[in-house]
C-alpha positions in Angstrom: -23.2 116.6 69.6 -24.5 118.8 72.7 -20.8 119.3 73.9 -19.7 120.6 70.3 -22.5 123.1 70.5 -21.5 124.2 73.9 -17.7 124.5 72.5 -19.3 126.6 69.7 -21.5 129.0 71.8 -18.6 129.8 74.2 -16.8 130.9 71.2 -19.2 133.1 69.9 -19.7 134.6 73.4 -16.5 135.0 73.8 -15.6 136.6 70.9 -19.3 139.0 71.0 -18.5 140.5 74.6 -14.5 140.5 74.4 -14.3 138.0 77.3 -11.4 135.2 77.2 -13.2 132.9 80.4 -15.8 131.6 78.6 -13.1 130.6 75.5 -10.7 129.2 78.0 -13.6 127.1 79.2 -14.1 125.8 75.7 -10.3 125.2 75.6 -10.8 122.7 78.0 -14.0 120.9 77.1 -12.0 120.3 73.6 -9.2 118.2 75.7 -9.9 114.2 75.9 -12.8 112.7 77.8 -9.3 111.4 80.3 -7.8 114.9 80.5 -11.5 116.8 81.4 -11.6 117.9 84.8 -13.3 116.1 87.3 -14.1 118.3 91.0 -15.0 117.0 94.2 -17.8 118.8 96.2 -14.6 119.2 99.1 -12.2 121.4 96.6 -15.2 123.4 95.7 -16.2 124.0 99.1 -12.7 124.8 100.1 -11.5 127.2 97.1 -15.0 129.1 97.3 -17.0 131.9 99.2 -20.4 132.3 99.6 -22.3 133.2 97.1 -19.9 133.0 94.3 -20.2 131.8 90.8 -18.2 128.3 89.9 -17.6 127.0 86.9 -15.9 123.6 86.6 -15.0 122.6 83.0 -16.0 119.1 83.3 -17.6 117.0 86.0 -18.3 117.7 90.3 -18.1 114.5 91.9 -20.3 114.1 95.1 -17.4 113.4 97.3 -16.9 115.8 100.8 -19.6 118.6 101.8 -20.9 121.7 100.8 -21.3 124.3 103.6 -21.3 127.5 101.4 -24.4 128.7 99.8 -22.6 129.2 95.9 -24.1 129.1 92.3 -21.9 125.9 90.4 -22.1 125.6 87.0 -20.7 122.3 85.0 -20.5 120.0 81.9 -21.9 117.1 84.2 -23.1 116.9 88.0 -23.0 113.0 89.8 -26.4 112.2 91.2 -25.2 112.3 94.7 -23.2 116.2 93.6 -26.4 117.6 92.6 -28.6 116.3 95.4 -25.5 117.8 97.8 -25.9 121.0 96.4 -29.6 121.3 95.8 -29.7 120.1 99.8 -27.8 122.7 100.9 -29.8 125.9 99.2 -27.0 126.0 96.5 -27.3 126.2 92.5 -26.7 123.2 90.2 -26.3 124.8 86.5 -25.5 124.3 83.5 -22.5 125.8 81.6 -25.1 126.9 78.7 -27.6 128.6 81.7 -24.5 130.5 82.9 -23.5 131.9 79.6 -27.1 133.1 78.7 -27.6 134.6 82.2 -24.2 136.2 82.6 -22.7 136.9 79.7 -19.8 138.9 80.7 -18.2 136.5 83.3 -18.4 138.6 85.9 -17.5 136.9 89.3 -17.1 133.9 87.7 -14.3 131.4 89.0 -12.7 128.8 87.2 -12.2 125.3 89.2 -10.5 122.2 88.9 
């Protein structure tokens, strides 16, 4: 039930401020459970700049390091992901938090 709420508030957002991110991000949390992405600490590190706003539609794996001090929001975080991030002064979030506190998208890059 939380993810069909989610799918429904980026909708509405969407639709309020005229901004097609947060509906393409809803796009893809309606796919199947298989097809959601699923983004390794490594990519993010590598496809990011510091102090950036990510937004992976779906689930960041623990898997490589995190040397860039970014803000990540997600569907899900892996125990070891969030402790990664959290370690190395960056922000684990969720989509939800991200919507609320930026409603526009700005600076907001899609991953995965």
């Amino acid at each position: 039930m939380h993810l069909n709420s989610l799918i429904t508030d980026l909708k509405t957002v969407s639709i309020k401020q005229d901004v097609k991110i947060w509906k393409r991000i809803a796009l893809d949390l309606e796919k199947p459970t298989k097809k959601r992405r699923i983004v390794n600490l490594s990519k993010i590190d590598r496809f990011s700049k510091d102090n950036e706003t990510i937004v992976v539609p779906g689930k960041v794996l623990g898997m490589g390091d995190l040397n860039k001090k970014i803000t990540i929001a997600a569907y899900s975080f892996s125990g070891s992901a969030k402790e990664k991030i959290l370690s190395k002064g960056s922000k684990a979030i969720t989509i939800l938090d991200l919507i609320k506190n930026n409603p526009k998208g700005s600076k907001v890059k899609i991953i995965g």
